[in-house]
N, C-alpha and C positions, 0 to 999 in steps of 0.2 A: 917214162913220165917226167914233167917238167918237173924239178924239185922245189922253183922257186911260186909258184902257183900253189902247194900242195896245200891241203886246207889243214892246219894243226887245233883250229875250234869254232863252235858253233856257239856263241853264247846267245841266251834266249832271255828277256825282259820281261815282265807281266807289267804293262803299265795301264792307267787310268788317267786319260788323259779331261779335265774337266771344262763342261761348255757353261757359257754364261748362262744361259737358260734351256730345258730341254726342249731339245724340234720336235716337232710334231709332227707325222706325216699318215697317209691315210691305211699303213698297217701297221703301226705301231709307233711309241714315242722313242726317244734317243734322249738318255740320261745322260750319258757320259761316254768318251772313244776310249774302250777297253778296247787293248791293241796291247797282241803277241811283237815286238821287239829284238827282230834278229842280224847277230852279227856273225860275219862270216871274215874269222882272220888267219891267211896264210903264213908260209916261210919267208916270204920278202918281206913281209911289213904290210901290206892291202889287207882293207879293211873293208868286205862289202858289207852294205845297209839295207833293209826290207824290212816288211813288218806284213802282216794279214792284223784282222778283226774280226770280233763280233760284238754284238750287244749283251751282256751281259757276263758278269764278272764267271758266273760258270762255266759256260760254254767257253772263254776264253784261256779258264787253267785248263780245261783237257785239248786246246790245241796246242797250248805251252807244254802238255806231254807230251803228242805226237809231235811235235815239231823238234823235241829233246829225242825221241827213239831214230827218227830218221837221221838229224844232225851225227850221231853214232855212227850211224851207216857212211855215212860220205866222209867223216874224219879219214888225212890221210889220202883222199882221193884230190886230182887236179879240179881244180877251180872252174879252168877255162876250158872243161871240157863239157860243158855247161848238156848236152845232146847224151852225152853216155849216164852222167847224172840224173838226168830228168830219168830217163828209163829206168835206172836202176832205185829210183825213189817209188816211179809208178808202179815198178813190179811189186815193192815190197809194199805197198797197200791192198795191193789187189785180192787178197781177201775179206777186206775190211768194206773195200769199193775206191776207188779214186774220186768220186763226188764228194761232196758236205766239204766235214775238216780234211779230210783226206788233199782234197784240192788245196786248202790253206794252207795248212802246214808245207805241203811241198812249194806252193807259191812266193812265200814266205826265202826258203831254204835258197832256191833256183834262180828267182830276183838278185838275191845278195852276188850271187855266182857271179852272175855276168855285171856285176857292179865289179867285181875285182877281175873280169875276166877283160872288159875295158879299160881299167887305169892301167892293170898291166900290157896294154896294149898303148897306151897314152894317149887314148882316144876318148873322147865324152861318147854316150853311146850311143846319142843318135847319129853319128859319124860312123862308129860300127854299121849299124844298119841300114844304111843307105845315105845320110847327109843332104835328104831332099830338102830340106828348109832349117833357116837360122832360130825362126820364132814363132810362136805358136796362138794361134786366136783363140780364149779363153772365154767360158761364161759363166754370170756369178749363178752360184749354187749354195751360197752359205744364208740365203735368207730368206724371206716368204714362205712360210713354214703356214702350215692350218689353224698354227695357237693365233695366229698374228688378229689384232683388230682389224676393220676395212682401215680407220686411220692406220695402225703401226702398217700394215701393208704399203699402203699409200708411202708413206715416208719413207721405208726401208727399202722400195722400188729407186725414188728417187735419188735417194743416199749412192746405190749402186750404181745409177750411172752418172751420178759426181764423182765418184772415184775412177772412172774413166771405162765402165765397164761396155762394150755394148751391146752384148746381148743378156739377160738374164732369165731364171728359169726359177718359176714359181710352181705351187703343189695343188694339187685335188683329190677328190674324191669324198669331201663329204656328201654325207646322209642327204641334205637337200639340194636338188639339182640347180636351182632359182641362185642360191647362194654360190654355188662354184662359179656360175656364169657372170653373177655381179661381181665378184672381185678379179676375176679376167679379166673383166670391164674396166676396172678401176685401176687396175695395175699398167693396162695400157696406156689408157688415159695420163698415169703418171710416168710414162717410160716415154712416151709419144709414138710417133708412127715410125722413126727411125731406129731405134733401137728392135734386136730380135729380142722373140720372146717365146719361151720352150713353154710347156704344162707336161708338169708328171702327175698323173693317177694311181701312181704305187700300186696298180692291179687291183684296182677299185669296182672297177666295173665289168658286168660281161659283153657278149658282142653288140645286142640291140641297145645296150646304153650305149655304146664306145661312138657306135655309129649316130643315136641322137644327140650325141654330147659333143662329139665335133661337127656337125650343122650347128647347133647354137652355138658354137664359137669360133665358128668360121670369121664373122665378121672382125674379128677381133685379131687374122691377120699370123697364125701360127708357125714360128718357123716349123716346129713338129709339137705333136701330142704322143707322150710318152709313159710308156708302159702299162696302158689303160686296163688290158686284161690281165687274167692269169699268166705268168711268160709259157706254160706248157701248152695252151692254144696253139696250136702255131696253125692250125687251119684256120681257127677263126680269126686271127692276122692274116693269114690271106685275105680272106673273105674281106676283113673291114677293108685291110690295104685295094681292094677293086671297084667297093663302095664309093671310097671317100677319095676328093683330092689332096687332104691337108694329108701331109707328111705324118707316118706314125714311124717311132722310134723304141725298139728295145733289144733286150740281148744283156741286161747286165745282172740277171738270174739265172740264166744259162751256164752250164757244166761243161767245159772244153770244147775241141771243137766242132766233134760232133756233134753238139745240142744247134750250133750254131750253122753247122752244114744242113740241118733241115730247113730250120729258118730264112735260107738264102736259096736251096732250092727252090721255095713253095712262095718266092720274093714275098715273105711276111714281114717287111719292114723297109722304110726307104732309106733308114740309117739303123745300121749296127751297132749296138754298143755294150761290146766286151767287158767284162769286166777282168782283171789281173788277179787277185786272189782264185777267183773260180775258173780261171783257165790255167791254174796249175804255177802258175808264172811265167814269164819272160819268155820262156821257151817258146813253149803254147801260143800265148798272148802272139806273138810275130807268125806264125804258122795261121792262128786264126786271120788275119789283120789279111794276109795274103788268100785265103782262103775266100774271104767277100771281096775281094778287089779280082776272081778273075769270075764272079756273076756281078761283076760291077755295081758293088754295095757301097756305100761308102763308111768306112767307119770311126766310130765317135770314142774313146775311153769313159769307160765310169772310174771314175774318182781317182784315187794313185796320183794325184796329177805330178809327184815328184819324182815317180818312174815314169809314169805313161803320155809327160811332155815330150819323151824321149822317144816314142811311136811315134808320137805324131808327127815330130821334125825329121822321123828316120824315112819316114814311109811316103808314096806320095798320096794314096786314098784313104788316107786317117785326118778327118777333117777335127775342128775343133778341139777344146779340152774341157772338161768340167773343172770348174774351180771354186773347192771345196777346203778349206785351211786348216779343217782338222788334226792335221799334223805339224802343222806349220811352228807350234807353242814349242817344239821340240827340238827346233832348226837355229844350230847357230848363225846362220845366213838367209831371212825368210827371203822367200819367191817374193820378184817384182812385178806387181802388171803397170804396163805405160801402155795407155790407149788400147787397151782392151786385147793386150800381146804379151808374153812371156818371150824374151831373148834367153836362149840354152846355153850360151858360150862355150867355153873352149876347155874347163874342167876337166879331168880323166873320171870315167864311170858317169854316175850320174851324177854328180857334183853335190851329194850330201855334206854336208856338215853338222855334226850334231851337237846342242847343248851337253855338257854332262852335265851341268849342275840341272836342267831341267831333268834331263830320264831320274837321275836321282830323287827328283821332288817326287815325281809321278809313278814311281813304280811301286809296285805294293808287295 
Protein backbone atom coordinates (compact mmCIF):
# COMPACT_ATOMS: atom_id res chain seq x y z
CA UNK A 1 0.00 0.00 0.00
CA UNK A 2 1.17 3.56 -0.85
CA UNK A 3 2.24 5.10 2.33
CA UNK A 4 1.97 8.45 1.12
CA UNK A 5 -1.95 8.28 0.22
CA UNK A 6 -2.57 6.60 3.66
CA UNK A 7 -5.61 8.23 5.29
CA UNK A 8 -4.23 9.11 9.07
CA UNK A 9 -8.03 11.26 9.76
CA UNK A 10 -11.45 11.72 8.92
CA UNK A 11 -12.61 14.91 10.66
CA UNK A 12 -16.39 15.48 10.57
CA UNK A 13 -18.09 19.32 10.98
CA UNK A 14 -21.70 19.76 11.83
CA UNK A 15 -22.25 23.06 10.31
CA UNK A 16 -25.32 25.41 9.67
CA UNK A 17 -25.00 27.10 7.02
CA UNK A 18 -27.70 30.31 7.05
CA UNK A 19 -30.01 31.38 3.83
CA UNK A 20 -31.21 35.00 3.59
CA UNK A 21 -34.74 33.81 3.57
CA UNK A 22 -36.14 30.39 3.75
CA UNK A 23 -37.01 28.49 0.04
CA UNK A 24 -39.96 27.30 -0.31
CA UNK A 25 -40.50 24.38 -2.51
CA UNK A 26 -43.59 22.32 -3.08
CA UNK A 27 -42.49 19.40 -0.32
CA UNK A 28 -41.25 21.33 2.13
CA UNK A 29 -39.43 24.64 3.23
CA UNK A 30 -35.58 25.04 3.67
CA UNK A 31 -34.60 26.96 6.73
CA UNK A 32 -31.12 26.57 6.74
CA UNK A 33 -28.06 24.21 4.84
CA UNK A 34 -27.23 21.75 7.73
CA UNK A 35 -24.48 20.11 6.22
CA UNK A 36 -22.14 17.10 7.54
CA UNK A 37 -18.42 18.72 6.65
CA UNK A 38 -15.83 16.13 5.82
CA UNK A 39 -12.30 16.11 5.67
CA UNK A 40 -10.24 13.56 4.55
CA UNK A 41 -6.23 14.04 5.61
CA UNK A 42 -3.49 11.72 4.53
CA UNK A 43 0.51 11.09 5.21
CA UNK A 44 1.73 13.54 2.37
CA UNK A 45 -0.19 16.55 3.46
CA UNK A 46 -3.75 16.06 0.96
CA UNK A 47 -6.40 17.33 2.10
CA UNK A 48 -9.79 15.92 0.66
CA UNK A 49 -13.08 17.97 0.96
CA UNK A 50 -16.90 16.65 0.77
CA UNK A 51 -19.67 17.25 2.59
CA UNK A 52 -23.57 15.46 2.27
CA UNK A 53 -26.88 17.22 3.95
CA UNK A 54 -30.04 17.23 5.26
CA UNK A 55 -32.68 19.52 6.41
CA UNK A 56 -32.81 19.47 9.72
CA UNK A 57 -30.39 19.88 12.44
CA UNK A 58 -31.45 16.14 13.65
CA UNK A 59 -31.26 14.05 10.98
CA UNK A 60 -27.83 15.90 10.33
CA UNK A 61 -26.15 14.84 13.92
CA UNK A 62 -26.94 11.07 13.26
CA UNK A 63 -25.26 11.20 9.84
CA UNK A 64 -22.26 13.12 11.66
CA UNK A 65 -22.34 9.68 13.65
CA UNK A 66 -22.35 7.28 10.80
CA UNK A 67 -20.08 9.34 8.94
CA UNK A 68 -17.64 9.18 12.30
CA UNK A 69 -18.24 5.09 12.53
CA UNK A 70 -17.27 4.57 8.90
CA UNK A 71 -14.45 7.25 8.86
CA UNK A 72 -12.85 4.58 11.69
CA UNK A 73 -13.06 1.93 9.33
CA UNK A 74 -11.07 3.53 6.46
CA UNK A 75 -8.40 5.29 8.92
CA UNK A 76 -5.16 3.90 7.71
CA UNK A 77 -6.51 2.62 4.57
CA UNK A 78 -5.04 4.23 0.86
CA UNK A 79 -6.87 7.14 -0.28
CA UNK A 80 -6.62 6.45 -3.84
CA UNK A 81 -7.92 3.32 -3.71
CA UNK A 82 -11.17 5.04 -3.84
CA UNK A 83 -13.02 1.13 -5.66
CA UNK A 84 -11.76 -1.07 -2.68
CA UNK A 85 -13.05 1.67 -0.14
CA UNK A 86 -16.46 2.21 -1.56
CA UNK A 87 -16.91 -1.75 -1.00
CA UNK A 88 -15.56 -1.94 2.09
CA UNK A 89 -17.82 1.04 3.42
CA UNK A 90 -20.86 -0.61 1.53
CA UNK A 91 -20.37 -3.87 3.15
CA UNK A 92 -20.19 -2.35 6.50
CA UNK A 93 -23.72 -0.87 6.16
CA UNK A 94 -25.41 -3.45 4.81
CA UNK A 95 -27.30 -4.37 7.71
CA UNK A 96 -28.51 -1.07 8.31
CA UNK A 97 -29.17 -0.80 4.22
CA UNK A 98 -26.99 1.32 1.87
CA UNK A 99 -29.94 3.86 1.07
CA UNK A 100 -31.07 7.03 3.29
CA UNK A 101 -27.81 8.04 5.55
CA UNK A 102 -26.34 5.01 4.74
CA UNK A 103 -25.73 6.50 1.21
CA UNK A 104 -24.68 10.04 2.71
CA UNK A 105 -22.32 9.16 4.97
CA UNK A 106 -20.49 7.01 2.54
CA UNK A 107 -20.96 9.92 -0.19
CA UNK A 108 -19.56 12.13 2.10
CA UNK A 109 -16.41 9.85 2.97
CA UNK A 110 -15.73 8.54 -0.98
CA UNK A 111 -16.10 12.13 -2.49
CA UNK A 112 -13.27 13.40 -0.20
CA UNK A 113 -11.20 10.23 -1.40
CA UNK A 114 -10.90 10.92 -4.87
CA UNK A 115 -10.41 14.67 -4.01
CA UNK A 116 -6.88 13.53 -2.50
CA UNK A 117 -6.79 10.70 -4.80
CA UNK A 118 -6.43 13.45 -7.79
CA UNK A 119 -4.20 16.07 -6.28
CA UNK A 120 -2.11 13.26 -5.47
CA UNK A 121 -2.26 12.49 -9.04
CA UNK A 122 -1.71 16.42 -9.87
CA UNK A 123 -4.60 16.29 -11.77
CA UNK A 124 -8.11 18.42 -11.33
CA UNK A 125 -10.57 15.59 -11.53
CA UNK A 126 -12.17 16.10 -14.42
CA UNK A 127 -8.85 15.35 -16.23
CA UNK A 128 -8.98 12.16 -14.09
CA UNK A 129 -12.07 11.22 -15.70
CA UNK A 130 -11.87 11.75 -18.99
CA UNK A 131 -10.98 15.61 -19.79
CA UNK A 132 -13.91 15.93 -22.23
CA UNK A 133 -14.42 19.62 -21.75
CA UNK A 134 -12.73 22.81 -20.11
CA UNK A 135 -16.14 24.49 -18.80
CA UNK A 136 -19.25 23.76 -17.84
CA UNK A 137 -23.11 25.35 -18.92
CA UNK A 138 -24.67 26.21 -15.64
CA UNK A 139 -28.35 27.12 -14.60
CA UNK A 140 -29.65 29.35 -11.98
CA UNK A 141 -31.34 27.34 -9.28
CA UNK A 142 -30.94 29.61 -6.22
CA UNK A 143 -34.08 31.59 -6.84
CA UNK A 144 -37.83 31.41 -7.85
CA UNK A 145 -38.87 29.65 -5.01
CA UNK A 146 -43.05 29.36 -4.40
CA UNK A 147 -42.70 32.06 -1.33
CA UNK A 148 -41.84 34.49 -4.22
CA UNK A 149 -44.52 37.22 -5.20
CA UNK A 150 -45.61 37.21 -9.10
CA UNK A 151 -43.59 40.81 -8.74
CA UNK A 152 -40.47 39.28 -6.64
CA UNK A 153 -40.64 36.40 -9.35
CA UNK A 154 -40.75 38.72 -12.14
CA UNK A 155 -37.60 40.51 -10.83
CA UNK A 156 -35.68 37.84 -9.43
CA UNK A 157 -36.00 35.98 -13.19
CA UNK A 158 -34.77 39.08 -14.62
CA UNK A 159 -31.97 39.77 -11.96
CA UNK A 160 -30.60 36.18 -13.10
CA UNK A 161 -30.23 36.69 -16.55
CA UNK A 162 -28.40 40.11 -15.86
CA UNK A 163 -25.85 38.26 -14.17
CA UNK A 164 -25.27 36.43 -17.25
CA UNK A 165 -27.22 33.26 -16.56
CA UNK A 166 -28.97 31.51 -19.42
CA UNK A 167 -30.91 29.26 -18.52
CA UNK A 168 -32.95 29.32 -15.23
CA UNK A 169 -35.17 27.01 -13.32
CA UNK A 170 -38.13 28.04 -11.43
CA UNK A 171 -40.65 25.84 -8.83
CA UNK A 172 -44.34 24.30 -8.76
CA UNK A 173 -46.62 22.56 -7.48
CA UNK A 174 -48.95 24.55 -5.73
CA UNK A 175 -52.44 23.72 -4.60
CA UNK A 176 -53.93 25.92 -7.63
CA UNK A 177 -53.19 24.83 -10.97
CA UNK A 178 -54.44 28.54 -12.60
CA UNK A 179 -51.54 29.90 -10.36
CA UNK A 180 -48.62 27.50 -11.37
CA UNK A 181 -49.43 28.29 -15.13
CA UNK A 182 -49.62 32.11 -14.48
CA UNK A 183 -46.16 32.59 -13.08
CA UNK A 184 -44.70 30.22 -15.96
CA UNK A 185 -46.26 32.76 -17.86
CA UNK A 186 -44.76 35.55 -16.30
CA UNK A 187 -41.32 34.24 -15.70
CA UNK A 188 -40.99 33.62 -19.35
CA UNK A 189 -42.31 36.70 -20.16
CA UNK A 190 -39.50 38.02 -17.99
CA UNK A 191 -36.54 35.72 -19.16
CA UNK A 192 -37.74 36.13 -22.97
CA UNK A 193 -37.87 33.46 -25.45
CA UNK A 194 -33.99 33.13 -25.54
CA UNK A 195 -33.19 32.23 -22.32
CA UNK A 196 -33.95 28.22 -21.10
CA UNK A 197 -36.29 27.58 -18.74
CA UNK A 198 -36.59 24.29 -16.51
CA UNK A 199 -39.93 23.73 -13.96
CA UNK A 200 -39.48 21.45 -10.95
CA UNK A 201 -42.66 20.04 -9.34
CA UNK A 202 -40.80 18.66 -6.29
CA UNK A 203 -43.32 15.46 -6.83
CA UNK A 204 -46.24 17.46 -6.58
CA UNK A 205 -48.32 15.76 -8.79
CA UNK A 206 -49.44 12.28 -10.03
CA UNK A 207 -49.54 11.13 -13.67
CA UNK A 208 -53.10 12.59 -14.92
CA UNK A 209 -51.93 15.95 -13.46
CA UNK A 210 -48.20 15.70 -14.79
CA UNK A 211 -49.64 14.97 -18.13
CA UNK A 212 -52.41 18.14 -17.90
CA UNK A 213 -49.92 20.26 -16.50
CA UNK A 214 -47.47 20.06 -19.29
CA UNK A 215 -50.07 20.77 -22.16
CA UNK A 216 -50.89 24.09 -20.25
CA UNK A 217 -47.41 24.70 -20.36
CA UNK A 218 -46.43 23.77 -23.28
CA UNK A 219 -46.82 27.08 -24.85
CA UNK A 220 -44.46 28.52 -22.54
CA UNK A 221 -41.48 26.58 -24.42
CA UNK A 222 -39.79 24.11 -21.61
CA UNK A 223 -36.55 23.02 -21.88
CA UNK A 224 -37.76 19.98 -19.26
CA UNK A 225 -40.48 19.70 -16.65
CA UNK A 226 -38.93 18.24 -13.68
CA UNK A 227 -39.60 15.75 -11.05
CA UNK A 228 -43.34 16.23 -11.32
CA UNK A 229 -44.26 12.72 -9.84
CA UNK A 230 -43.43 10.52 -7.03
CA UNK A 231 -39.41 9.64 -8.19
CA UNK A 232 -40.67 5.77 -7.41
CA UNK A 233 -43.28 5.84 -10.41
CA UNK A 234 -41.04 5.09 -12.74
CA UNK A 235 -43.82 3.40 -14.93
CA UNK A 236 -45.86 6.29 -14.69
CA UNK A 237 -42.54 8.18 -16.09
CA UNK A 238 -42.79 6.02 -18.68
CA UNK A 239 -46.17 6.54 -19.37
CA UNK A 240 -46.11 10.41 -19.07
CA UNK A 241 -42.52 10.42 -20.95
CA UNK A 242 -44.91 8.55 -24.37
CA UNK A 243 -47.64 11.05 -23.56
CA UNK A 244 -45.89 14.14 -23.78
CA UNK A 245 -43.40 15.88 -26.02
CA UNK A 246 -41.92 18.25 -23.48
CA UNK A 247 -38.93 16.76 -21.90
CA UNK A 248 -39.43 15.33 -18.27
CA UNK A 249 -36.37 15.22 -16.00
CA UNK A 250 -35.46 13.35 -12.84
CA UNK A 251 -33.48 10.86 -10.87
CA UNK A 252 -32.17 13.17 -8.06
CA UNK A 253 -34.36 11.03 -5.32
CA UNK A 254 -32.96 7.88 -6.52
CA UNK A 255 -30.76 5.45 -4.44
CA UNK A 256 -27.43 4.29 -6.50
CA UNK A 257 -27.41 2.95 -9.45
CA UNK A 258 -29.73 0.60 -9.48
CA UNK A 259 -32.81 2.90 -8.77
CA UNK A 260 -31.37 4.47 -11.81
CA UNK A 261 -30.89 1.39 -14.06
CA UNK A 262 -34.84 0.99 -14.08
CA UNK A 263 -35.30 4.41 -14.92
CA UNK A 264 -33.24 4.23 -18.12
CA UNK A 265 -34.48 0.95 -18.95
CA UNK A 266 -38.38 1.79 -18.89
CA UNK A 267 -36.64 5.32 -20.90
CA UNK A 268 -38.72 7.21 -17.80
CA UNK A 269 -36.89 10.31 -18.46
CA UNK A 270 -35.20 12.31 -21.19
CA UNK A 271 -32.57 13.59 -18.87
CA UNK A 272 -31.16 11.99 -15.89
CA UNK A 273 -30.28 13.55 -12.92
CA UNK A 274 -28.18 11.88 -10.31
CA UNK A 275 -27.82 13.16 -7.50
CA UNK A 276 -23.97 12.57 -5.52
CA UNK A 277 -24.84 12.29 -1.89
CA UNK A 278 -27.45 9.26 -2.84
CA UNK A 279 -25.34 7.54 -5.22
CA UNK A 280 -23.00 6.91 -2.46
CA UNK A 281 -20.32 9.25 -3.88
CA UNK A 282 -17.90 9.80 -6.71
CA UNK A 283 -17.67 6.25 -7.01
CA UNK A 284 -21.12 5.56 -7.97
CA UNK A 285 -21.86 8.98 -9.26
CA UNK A 286 -19.19 7.98 -12.48
CA UNK A 287 -20.58 4.28 -12.68
CA UNK A 288 -24.14 5.71 -12.85
CA UNK A 289 -23.21 8.73 -15.35
CA UNK A 290 -21.78 5.75 -17.63
CA UNK A 291 -24.54 3.70 -17.03
CA UNK A 292 -27.29 6.21 -18.91
CA UNK A 293 -24.88 7.13 -21.61
CA UNK A 294 -24.89 3.55 -23.00
CA UNK A 295 -29.30 3.66 -23.17
CA UNK A 296 -28.33 7.02 -24.47
CA UNK A 297 -29.59 9.19 -21.55
CA UNK A 298 -28.26 12.23 -21.09
CA UNK A 299 -27.19 13.21 -17.71
CA UNK A 300 -27.68 16.34 -15.71
CA UNK A 301 -26.04 16.58 -11.68
CA UNK A 302 -28.33 17.65 -8.87
CA UNK A 303 -26.73 20.22 -6.93
CA UNK A 304 -22.83 19.46 -5.63
CA UNK A 305 -22.09 21.63 -8.28
CA UNK A 306 -18.34 21.93 -6.67
CA UNK A 307 -17.75 18.27 -7.19
CA UNK A 308 -20.25 17.51 -9.92
CA UNK A 309 -18.68 20.48 -12.36
CA UNK A 310 -16.16 17.83 -12.41
CA UNK A 311 -18.68 15.11 -14.20
CA UNK A 312 -19.75 17.11 -16.13
CA UNK A 313 -16.33 18.30 -17.84
CA UNK A 314 -15.04 14.70 -17.19
CA UNK A 315 -17.81 12.92 -19.07
CA UNK A 316 -18.98 13.63 -22.58
CA UNK A 317 -23.15 12.74 -21.91
CA UNK A 318 -23.28 14.95 -18.58
CA UNK A 319 -25.01 17.89 -20.07
CA UNK A 320 -25.43 20.90 -17.80
CA UNK A 321 -24.95 21.96 -14.08
CA UNK A 322 -27.30 23.04 -11.42
CA UNK A 323 -26.23 26.08 -9.92
CA UNK A 324 -27.09 26.36 -6.52
CA UNK A 325 -24.42 28.38 -4.03
CA UNK A 326 -25.46 26.97 -1.00
CA UNK A 327 -22.01 26.16 -0.14
CA UNK A 328 -20.39 28.70 -1.82
CA UNK A 329 -20.57 31.21 1.86
CA UNK A 330 -17.82 28.55 2.90
CA UNK A 331 -15.46 28.84 -0.19
CA UNK A 332 -12.23 30.75 0.12
CA UNK A 333 -12.41 31.08 -3.63
CA UNK A 334 -16.37 31.22 -4.77
CA UNK A 335 -17.14 29.76 -8.23
CA UNK A 336 -17.38 32.08 -11.19
CA UNK A 337 -20.09 32.00 -13.83
CA UNK A 338 -19.04 34.30 -17.14
CA UNK A 339 -21.82 33.90 -19.65
CA UNK A 340 -23.73 31.36 -18.15
CA UNK A 341 -20.27 28.92 -17.94
CA UNK A 342 -18.01 27.71 -15.09
CA UNK A 343 -14.22 27.40 -16.49
CA UNK A 344 -12.67 24.02 -14.05
CA UNK A 345 -9.04 25.01 -14.64
CA UNK A 346 -6.08 23.28 -13.89
CA UNK A 347 -6.13 22.94 -9.75
CA UNK A 348 -5.29 19.21 -8.37
CA UNK A 349 -8.53 17.51 -7.10
CA UNK A 350 -11.48 19.56 -7.15
CA UNK A 351 -9.92 22.76 -6.43
CA UNK A 352 -11.73 23.47 -3.11
CA UNK A 353 -10.50 25.94 -1.04
CA UNK A 354 -12.01 26.51 2.21
CA UNK A 355 -12.83 29.54 4.55
CA UNK A 356 -11.66 28.61 8.08
CA UNK A 357 -12.84 31.57 9.65
CA UNK A 358 -16.20 30.74 7.81
CA UNK A 359 -16.59 26.76 8.96
CA UNK A 360 -15.64 28.25 12.33
CA UNK A 361 -18.57 30.80 12.20
CA UNK A 362 -21.10 27.96 10.99
CA UNK A 363 -20.39 25.09 12.85
CA UNK A 364 -22.28 24.28 15.76
Amino acid sequence: MPTGTRITEVQTDFLSIPLDRPLVTAAFPIPAIDTALVRVRTGDGHTGVAWSFAFGRGKVAALVRLIDDLGDLVVGADASATEQLWTRMSKAVGFVGRHGLAALAMSAIDTACWDVKAQAAELPVHRLLGGFRDSVEVYASQGLWLDRSRDELAKEARDLVDQGFRAVKMRAGLPDEDEDVARVALVRDAIGPDVKLMVDANQAWDLKQTVRMARRLAPYDLYWLEEPMPYTQVEAYAEARQALDMPLCTGESNYLKGDLLALAERRGADYIMPDLMRMGGMTELVKAAHLCESFEVPVTPHLFMEHCLHLAAGLPNVVWQEYQPWWQPIMAEPLQVIDGRVELGDKPGFGITLSDEAVERFRL
